[in-house]
N, C-alpha and C positions, 0 to 999 in steps of 0.2 A: 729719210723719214719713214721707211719699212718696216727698222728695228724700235718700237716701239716700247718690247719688252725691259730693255735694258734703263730704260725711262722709268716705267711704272717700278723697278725693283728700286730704283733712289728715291722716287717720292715714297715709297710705304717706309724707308728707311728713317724722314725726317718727318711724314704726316700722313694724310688720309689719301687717299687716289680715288676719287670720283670719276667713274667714269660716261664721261658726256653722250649721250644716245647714238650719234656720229659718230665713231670714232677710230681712230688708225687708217686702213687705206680708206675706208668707205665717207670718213670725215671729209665735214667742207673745210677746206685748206683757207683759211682766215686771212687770207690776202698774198699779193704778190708786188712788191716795188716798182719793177718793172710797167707793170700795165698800169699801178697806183700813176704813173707818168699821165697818162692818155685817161683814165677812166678813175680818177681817183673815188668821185663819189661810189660807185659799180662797189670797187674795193674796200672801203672803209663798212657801203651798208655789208657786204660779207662776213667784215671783221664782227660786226655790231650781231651779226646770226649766229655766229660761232659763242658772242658771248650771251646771248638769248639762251642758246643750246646748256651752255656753264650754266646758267641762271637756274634753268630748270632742275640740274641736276645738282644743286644748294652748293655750290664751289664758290668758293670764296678768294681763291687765285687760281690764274693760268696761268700752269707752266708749259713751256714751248722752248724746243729745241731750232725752232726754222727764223731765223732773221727777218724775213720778210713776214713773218705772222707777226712776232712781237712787236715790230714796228707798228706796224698797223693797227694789232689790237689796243696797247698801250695807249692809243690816241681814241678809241669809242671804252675806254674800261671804264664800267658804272662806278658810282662814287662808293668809298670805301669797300671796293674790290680791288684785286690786282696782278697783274702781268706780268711774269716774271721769267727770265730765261732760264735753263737747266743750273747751267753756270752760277747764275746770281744764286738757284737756289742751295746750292752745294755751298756756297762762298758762305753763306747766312746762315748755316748749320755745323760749319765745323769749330 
């Protein structure tokens, strides 16, 4: 999750790259499955900050490269936003 560059060079490729105040290593990490186990509320209100933080910065999808973020977020994404992995988004543009 370090290379972050190689991310933003495919999203300007298919649309806008907003980038969220947080972000790359200093960003809150939008959830983890694992602890989603034990602490699932802890993690989802995480998920639900990270899309606060989107919100602010007028984004209208996440995209996310981490499994355990998309999970997560996916499940607090405000209505007519959305969540989408690198993958899905590459898939949806060629």
């Amino acid at each position: 999750m370090k290379d972050v560059d190689t991310a933003r060079k495919l999203i300007i490729k298919v649309g806008e790259n907003r980038e969220i105040f947080l972000h790359g290593n200093v960003g809150n990490m939008a959830g983890n499955l694992v602890m989603a186990e034990y602490q699932k509320d802890v993690q989802l209100a995480i998920a639900k900050k990270r899309w606060d933080e989107a919100n602010t910065s007028g984004c209208e999808t996440v995209v996310t490269e981490d499994p355990s973020e998309y999970e997560l977020m996916k499940e607090v994404t405000p209505k007519g936003k959305r969540t989408i992995t690198l993958q899905d988004m590459i898939l949806e543009n060629m």
